[in-house]
C-alpha positions as CSV (number, residue, x, y, z in Angstrom):
1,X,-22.4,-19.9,53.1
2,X,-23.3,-20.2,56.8
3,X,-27.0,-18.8,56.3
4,X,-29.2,-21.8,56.7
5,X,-28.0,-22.5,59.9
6,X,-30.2,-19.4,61.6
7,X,-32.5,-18.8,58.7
8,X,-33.4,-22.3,57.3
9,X,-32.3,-24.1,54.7
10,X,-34.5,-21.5,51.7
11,X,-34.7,-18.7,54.7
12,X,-38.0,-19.6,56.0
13,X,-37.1,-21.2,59.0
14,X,-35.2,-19.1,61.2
15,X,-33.4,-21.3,64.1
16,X,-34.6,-18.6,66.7
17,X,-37.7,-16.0,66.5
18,X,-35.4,-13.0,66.6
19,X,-34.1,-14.0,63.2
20,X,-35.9,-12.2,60.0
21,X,-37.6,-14.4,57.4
22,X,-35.6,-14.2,54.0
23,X,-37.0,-15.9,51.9
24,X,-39.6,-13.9,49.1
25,X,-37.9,-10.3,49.9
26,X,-36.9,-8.0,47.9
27,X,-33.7,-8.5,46.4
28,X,-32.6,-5.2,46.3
29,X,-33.5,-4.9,50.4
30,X,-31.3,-8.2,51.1
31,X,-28.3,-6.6,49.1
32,X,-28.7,-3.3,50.8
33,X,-29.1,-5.0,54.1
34,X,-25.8,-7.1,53.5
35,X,-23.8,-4.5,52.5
36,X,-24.6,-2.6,55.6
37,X,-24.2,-5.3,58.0
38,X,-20.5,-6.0,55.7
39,X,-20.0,-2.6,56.5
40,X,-21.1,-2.5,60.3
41,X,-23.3,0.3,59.5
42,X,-26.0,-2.1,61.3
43,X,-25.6,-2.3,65.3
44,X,-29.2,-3.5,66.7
45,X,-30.9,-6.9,67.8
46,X,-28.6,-9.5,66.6
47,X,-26.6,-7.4,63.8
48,X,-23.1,-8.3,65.1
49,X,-24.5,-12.0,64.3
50,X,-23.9,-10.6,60.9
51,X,-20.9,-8.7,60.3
52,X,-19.2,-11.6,59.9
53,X,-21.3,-13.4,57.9
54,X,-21.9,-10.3,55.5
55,X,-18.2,-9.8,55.6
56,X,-17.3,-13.3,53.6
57,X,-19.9,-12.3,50.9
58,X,-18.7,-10.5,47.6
59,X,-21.4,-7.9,45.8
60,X,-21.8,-10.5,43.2
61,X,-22.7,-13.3,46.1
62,X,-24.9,-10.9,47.8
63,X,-26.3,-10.2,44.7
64,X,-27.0,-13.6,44.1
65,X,-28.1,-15.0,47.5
66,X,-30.9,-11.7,47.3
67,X,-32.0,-13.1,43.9
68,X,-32.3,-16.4,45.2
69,X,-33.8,-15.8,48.4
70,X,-36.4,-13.7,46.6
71,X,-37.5,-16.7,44.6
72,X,-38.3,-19.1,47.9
73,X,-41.8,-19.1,49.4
């Protein structure tokens, strides 16, 4: 959906430093990580960024975006 344009286009090349990495995590971390932002249980750095973003995503999307993200170097 809209997360190449701050992590890169395989989640390696955040737009800005403050943005994570994504790509090789854990999958399991990215789908936790998601659901909290979806659930605005995350508030620091850029989090807001991220409600948003977290709150288009289904848990089958998330699910796949973590699998996928896991899989890029």
């Amino acid at each position: 959906k809209g997360c190449p344009a701050c992590h890169g286009p395989t989640g390696n090349q955040p737009l800005l430093p403050v943005y994570p990495k994504l790509a090789g995590q854990n999958p399991e971390y990215v789908v936790l990580q998601l659901k909290a932002f979806k659930a605005q249980e995350r508030k620091s750095g850029q989090a807001a960024l991220m409600w948003g973003m977290a709150a288009q995503l289904s848990d089958k999307e998330m699910d796949i975006l973590a699998k996928w993200l896991a899989k890029q170097k």
